[in-house]
Every structure is written in C-alpha cells, then in structure tokens.
ZALOKOL-151430 format. One line per 5 residues: number of its first residue (from 1); for each residue x, y, z of N, C-alpha, C. Coordinates in nm, 3 decimals, decimal comma. Layout:
ZALOKOL-151430
NUM	X/Y/Z/X/Y/Z/X/Y/Z  ... .
end
This chain:
ZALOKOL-151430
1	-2,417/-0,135/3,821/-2,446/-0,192/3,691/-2,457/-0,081/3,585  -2,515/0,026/3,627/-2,534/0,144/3,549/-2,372/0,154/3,505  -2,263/0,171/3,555/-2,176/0,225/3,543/-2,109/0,187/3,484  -2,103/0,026/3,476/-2,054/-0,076/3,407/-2,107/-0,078/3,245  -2,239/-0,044/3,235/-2,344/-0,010/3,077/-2,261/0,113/3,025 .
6	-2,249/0,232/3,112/-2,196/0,329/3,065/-2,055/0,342/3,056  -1,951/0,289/3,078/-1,834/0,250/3,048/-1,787/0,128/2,933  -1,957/0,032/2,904/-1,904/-0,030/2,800/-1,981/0,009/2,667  -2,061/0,146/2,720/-2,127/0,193/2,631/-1,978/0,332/2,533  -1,909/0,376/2,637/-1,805/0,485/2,623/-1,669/0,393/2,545 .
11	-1,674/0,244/2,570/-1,588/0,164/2,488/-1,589/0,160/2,367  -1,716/0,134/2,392/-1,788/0,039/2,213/-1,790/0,189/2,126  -1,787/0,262/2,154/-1,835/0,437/2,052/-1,728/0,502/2,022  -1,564/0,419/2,114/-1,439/0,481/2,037/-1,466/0,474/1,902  -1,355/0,551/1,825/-1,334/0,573/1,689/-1,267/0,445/1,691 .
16	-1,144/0,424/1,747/-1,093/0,267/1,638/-1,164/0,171/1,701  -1,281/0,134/1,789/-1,379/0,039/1,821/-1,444/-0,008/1,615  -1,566/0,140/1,662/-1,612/0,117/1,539/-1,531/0,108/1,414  -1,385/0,160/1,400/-1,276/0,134/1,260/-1,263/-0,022/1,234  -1,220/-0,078/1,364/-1,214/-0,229/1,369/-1,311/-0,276/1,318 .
21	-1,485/-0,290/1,395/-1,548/-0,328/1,342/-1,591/-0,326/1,171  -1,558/-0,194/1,121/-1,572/-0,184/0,991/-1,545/-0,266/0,908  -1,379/-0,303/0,991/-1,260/-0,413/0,860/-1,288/-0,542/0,951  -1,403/-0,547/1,032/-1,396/-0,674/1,013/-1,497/-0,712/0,908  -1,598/-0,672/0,892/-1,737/-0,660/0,820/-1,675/-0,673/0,676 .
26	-1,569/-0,551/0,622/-1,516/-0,614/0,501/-1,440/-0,701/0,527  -1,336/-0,721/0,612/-1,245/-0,840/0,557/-1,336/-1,018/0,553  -1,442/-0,944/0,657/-1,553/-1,104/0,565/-1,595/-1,110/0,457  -1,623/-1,024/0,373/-1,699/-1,020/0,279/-1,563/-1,042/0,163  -1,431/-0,974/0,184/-1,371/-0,982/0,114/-1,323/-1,147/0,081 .
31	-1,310/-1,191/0,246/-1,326/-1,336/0,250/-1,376/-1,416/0,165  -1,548/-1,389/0,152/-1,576/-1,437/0,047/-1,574/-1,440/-0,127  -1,523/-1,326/-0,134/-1,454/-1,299/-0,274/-1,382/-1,407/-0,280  -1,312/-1,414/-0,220/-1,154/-1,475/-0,270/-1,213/-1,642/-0,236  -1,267/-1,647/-0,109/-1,334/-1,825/-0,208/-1,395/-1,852/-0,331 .
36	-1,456/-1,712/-0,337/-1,559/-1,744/-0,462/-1,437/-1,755/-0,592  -1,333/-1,691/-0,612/-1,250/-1,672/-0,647/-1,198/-1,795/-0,700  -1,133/-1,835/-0,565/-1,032/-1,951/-0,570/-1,181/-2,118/-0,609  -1,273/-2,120/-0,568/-1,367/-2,184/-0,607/-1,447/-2,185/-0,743  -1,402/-2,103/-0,837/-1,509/-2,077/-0,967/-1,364/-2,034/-1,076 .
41	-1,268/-1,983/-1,053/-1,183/-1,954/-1,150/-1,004/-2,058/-1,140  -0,966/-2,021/-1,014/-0,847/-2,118/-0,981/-0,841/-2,200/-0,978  -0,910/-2,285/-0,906/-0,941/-2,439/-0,916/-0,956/-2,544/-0,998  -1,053/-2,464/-1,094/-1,136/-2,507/-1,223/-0,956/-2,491/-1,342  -0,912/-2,386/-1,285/-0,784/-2,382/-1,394/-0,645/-2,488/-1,337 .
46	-0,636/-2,533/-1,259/-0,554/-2,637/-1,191/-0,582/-2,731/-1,226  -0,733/-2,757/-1,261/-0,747/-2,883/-1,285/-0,795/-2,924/-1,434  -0,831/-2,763/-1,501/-0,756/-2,809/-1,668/-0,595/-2,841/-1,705  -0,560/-2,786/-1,594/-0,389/-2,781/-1,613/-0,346/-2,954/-1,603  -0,407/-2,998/-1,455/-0,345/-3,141/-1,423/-0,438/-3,228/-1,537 .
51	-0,554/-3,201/-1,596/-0,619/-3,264/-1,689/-0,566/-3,257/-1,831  -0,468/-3,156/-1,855/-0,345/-3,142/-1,977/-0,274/-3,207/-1,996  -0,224/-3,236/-1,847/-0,069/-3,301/-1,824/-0,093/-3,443/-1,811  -0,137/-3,478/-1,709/-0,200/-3,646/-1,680/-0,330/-3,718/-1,755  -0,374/-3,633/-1,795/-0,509/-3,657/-1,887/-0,579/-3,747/-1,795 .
56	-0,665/-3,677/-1,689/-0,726/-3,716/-1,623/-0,878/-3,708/-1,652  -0,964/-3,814/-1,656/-1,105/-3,794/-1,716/-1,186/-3,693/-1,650  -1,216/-3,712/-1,486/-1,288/-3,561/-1,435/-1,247/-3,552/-1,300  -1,209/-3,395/-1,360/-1,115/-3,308/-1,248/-1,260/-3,236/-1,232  -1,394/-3,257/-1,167/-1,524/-3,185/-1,172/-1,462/-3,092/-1,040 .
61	-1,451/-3,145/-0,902/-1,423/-3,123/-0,766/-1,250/-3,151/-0,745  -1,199/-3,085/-0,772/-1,053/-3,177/-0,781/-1,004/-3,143/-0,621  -1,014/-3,017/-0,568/-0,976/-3,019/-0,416/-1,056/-3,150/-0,294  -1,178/-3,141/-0,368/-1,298/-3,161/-0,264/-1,270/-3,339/-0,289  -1,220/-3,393/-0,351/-1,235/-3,533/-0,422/-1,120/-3,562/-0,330 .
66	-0,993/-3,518/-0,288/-0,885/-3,536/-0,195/-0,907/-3,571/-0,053  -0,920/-3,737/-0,012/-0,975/-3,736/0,169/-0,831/-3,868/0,195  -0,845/-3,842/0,263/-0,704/-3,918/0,372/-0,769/-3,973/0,479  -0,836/-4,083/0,487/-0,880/-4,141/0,579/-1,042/-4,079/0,574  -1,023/-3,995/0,741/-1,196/-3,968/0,775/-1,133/-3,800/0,767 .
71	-0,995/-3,766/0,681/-0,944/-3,629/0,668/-1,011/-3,593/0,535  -1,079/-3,463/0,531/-1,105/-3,389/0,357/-0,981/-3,301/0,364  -0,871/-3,371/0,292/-0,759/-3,302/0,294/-0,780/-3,183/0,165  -0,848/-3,213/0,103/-0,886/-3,139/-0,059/-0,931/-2,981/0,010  -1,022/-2,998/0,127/-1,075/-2,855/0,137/-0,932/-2,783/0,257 .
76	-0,897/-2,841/0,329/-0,764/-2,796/0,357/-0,675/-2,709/0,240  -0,631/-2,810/0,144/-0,587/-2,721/0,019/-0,616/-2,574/0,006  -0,765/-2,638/-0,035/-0,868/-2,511/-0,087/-0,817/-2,400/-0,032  -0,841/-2,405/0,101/-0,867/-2,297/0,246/-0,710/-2,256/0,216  -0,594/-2,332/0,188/-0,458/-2,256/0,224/-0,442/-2,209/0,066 .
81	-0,542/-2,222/-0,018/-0,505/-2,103/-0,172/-0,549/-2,022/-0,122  -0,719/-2,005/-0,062/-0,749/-1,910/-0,020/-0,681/-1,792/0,075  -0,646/-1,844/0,160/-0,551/-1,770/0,246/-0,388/-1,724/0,139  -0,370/-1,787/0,123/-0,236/-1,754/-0,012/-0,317/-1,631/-0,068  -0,417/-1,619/-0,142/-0,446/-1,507/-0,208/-0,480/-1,407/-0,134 .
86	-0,590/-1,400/0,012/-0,564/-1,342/0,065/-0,475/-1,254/0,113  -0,347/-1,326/0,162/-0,245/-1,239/0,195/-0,140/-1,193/0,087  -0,168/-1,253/0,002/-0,081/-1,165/-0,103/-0,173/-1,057/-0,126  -0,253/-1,034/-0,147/-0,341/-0,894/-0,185/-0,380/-0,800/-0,119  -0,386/-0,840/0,040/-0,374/-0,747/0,136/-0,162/-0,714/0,159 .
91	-0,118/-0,784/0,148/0,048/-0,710/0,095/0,017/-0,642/-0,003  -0,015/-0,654/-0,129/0,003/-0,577/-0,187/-0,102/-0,412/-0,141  -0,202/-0,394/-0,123/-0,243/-0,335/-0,076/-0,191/-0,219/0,030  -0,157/-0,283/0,147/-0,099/-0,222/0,226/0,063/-0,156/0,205  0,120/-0,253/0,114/0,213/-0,235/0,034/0,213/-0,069/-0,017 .
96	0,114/-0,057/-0,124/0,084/0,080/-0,197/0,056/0,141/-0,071  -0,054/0,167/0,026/-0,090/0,257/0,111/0,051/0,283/0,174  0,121/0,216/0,230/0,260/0,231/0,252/0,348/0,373/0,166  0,356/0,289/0,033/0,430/0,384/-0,110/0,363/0,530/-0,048  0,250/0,532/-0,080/0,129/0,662/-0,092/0,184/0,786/0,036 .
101	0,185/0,683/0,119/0,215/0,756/0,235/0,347/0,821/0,285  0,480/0,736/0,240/0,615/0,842/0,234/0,604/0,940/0,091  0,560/0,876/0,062/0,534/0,966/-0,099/0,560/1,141/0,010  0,457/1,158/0,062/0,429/1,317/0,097/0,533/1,326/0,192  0,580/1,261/0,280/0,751/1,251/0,415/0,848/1,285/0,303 .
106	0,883/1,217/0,183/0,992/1,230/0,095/0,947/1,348/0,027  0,912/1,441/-0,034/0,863/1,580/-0,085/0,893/1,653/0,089  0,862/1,632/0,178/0,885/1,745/0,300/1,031/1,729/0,323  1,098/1,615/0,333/1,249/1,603/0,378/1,329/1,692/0,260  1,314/1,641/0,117/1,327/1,744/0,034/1,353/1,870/0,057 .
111	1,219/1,952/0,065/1,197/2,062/0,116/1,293/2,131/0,179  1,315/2,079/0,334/1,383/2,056/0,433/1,510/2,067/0,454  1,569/2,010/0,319/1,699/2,023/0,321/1,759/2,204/0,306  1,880/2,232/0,358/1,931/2,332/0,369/1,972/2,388/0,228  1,957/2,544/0,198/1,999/2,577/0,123/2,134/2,713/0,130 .
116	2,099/2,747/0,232/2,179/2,850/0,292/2,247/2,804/0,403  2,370/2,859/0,465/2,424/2,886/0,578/2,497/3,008/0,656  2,507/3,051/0,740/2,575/3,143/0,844/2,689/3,166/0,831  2,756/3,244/0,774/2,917/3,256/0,810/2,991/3,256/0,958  3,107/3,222/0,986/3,123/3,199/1,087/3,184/3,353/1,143 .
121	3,212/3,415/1,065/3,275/3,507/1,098/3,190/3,659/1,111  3,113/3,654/0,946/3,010/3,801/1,041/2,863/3,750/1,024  2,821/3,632/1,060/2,691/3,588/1,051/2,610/3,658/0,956  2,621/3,616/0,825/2,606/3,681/0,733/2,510/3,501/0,698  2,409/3,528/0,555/2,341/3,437/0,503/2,398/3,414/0,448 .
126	2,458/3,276/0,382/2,539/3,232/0,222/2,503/3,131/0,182  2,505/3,143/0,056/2,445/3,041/-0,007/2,562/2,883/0,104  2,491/2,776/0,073/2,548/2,616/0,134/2,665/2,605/0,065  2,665/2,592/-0,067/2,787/2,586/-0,122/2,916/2,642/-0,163  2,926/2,784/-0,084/2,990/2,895/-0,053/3,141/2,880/-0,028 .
131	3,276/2,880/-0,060/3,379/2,875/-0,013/3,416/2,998/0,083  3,392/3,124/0,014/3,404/3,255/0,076/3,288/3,342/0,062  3,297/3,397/0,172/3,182/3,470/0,228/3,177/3,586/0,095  3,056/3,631/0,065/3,046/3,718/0,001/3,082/3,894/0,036  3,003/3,888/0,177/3,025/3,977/0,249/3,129/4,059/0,391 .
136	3,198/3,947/0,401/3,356/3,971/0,504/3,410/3,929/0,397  3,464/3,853/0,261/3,520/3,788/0,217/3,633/3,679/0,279  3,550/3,636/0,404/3,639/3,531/0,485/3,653/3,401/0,417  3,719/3,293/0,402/3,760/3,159/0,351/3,630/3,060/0,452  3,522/2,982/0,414/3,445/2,953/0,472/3,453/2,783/0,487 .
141	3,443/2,711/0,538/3,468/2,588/0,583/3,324/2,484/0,484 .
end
C-alpha cells in the first residue's frame, strides 16, 4: 500500500500533472466568464434585435422561455452560444501563441540560410552567388 501512496504520490507532483490541473481551474472560471457573458450582454442583445424586427412585447428570458415538451430547449441554445464563444476565443488564442511561436523558427531559418560556398576546384570560400571563383578563376556551377 505504501508503494502504491508513493507512486501516486510521484504521479500527482509531475510538472504537466500540476500544468493540467492549472488549465483546468482556469478553463472553469473562464467558463464562467463567457456565461456570464453570453447571459448579461448577448442574449439581452438578440433579443433587442428579435424585439426590433418582430416587435415582440418581452424578450425578459428569451433563451430560457424556449421548452419543447418536458425539453428547456432555450438553455440548450444558451449552452451552444456559450460553447461557440468559447471556442472561438480559445482559437483565437492559441491561434496567436501559435503566430508568437514560429515568429522566432522563421528569424533562425533566415539566419540559416547559406551565404557562401566551396569551390569545386580549390576549395576556396565564395560568395553563393559566384559564377567564377575569385581565387583559381575556375567557371563555377
């Protein structure tokens, strides 16, 4: 049993153990942003919008007022804006961290590229774009 504590004690104390746990802790909290979000600003604007167009007297709950039987199809809605915003903002997000990150690969490949080459004939340095060697004056490929 000891061994079993200390092997799930040597689990739990990895680095991406605790990384995971981190993003899960925010991606709840962020969770709740984005209801609070889609519950206090989006919603409320959908349903000045359909209250523009149809002139509907009160759009108070307009997701939550939507049931299909013994279904609350309204909070279904809700839940798939929520998730809609969600994942567009973690794309975009990961998106940039993405950009950020060849950013510094594209500056090294750069770098990287050749500027000189070897003659074939007296292994001499020449510039890349060289027809003839400077130094054998050989015809260079």
């Amino acid at each position: 049993m000891k061994k079993f504590l200390n092997e799930f004690k040597e689990f739990a104390m990895k680095g991406n153990m605790i990384d995971m746990s981190i993003g899960v802790v925010i991606g709840a909290a962020f969770g709740k942003i984005i209801t609070g979000l889609t519950d206090c600003i989006i919603t409320p604007l959908i349903a000045l919008i359909i209250n523009a167009i149809f002139h509907v007297e009160s759009t108070d709950q307009l997701f939550s007022s939507i049931v299909v039987g013994p279904f609350p199809v309204g909070q279904l809605i809700s839940t798939v804006i929520d998730f809609l915003i969600t994942a567009m903002v973690l794309f975009a997000i990961v998106k940039a961290i993405n950009e950020i990150q060849t950013l510094g690969h594209k500056e090294a490949e750069e770098e990287a590229a050749p500027t000189t080459k070897v003659c074939p004939y007296c292994k001499s340095e020449i510039a890349i774009d060289a027809v003839k060697c400077p130094h054998c004056t050989s015809d260079v490929e």
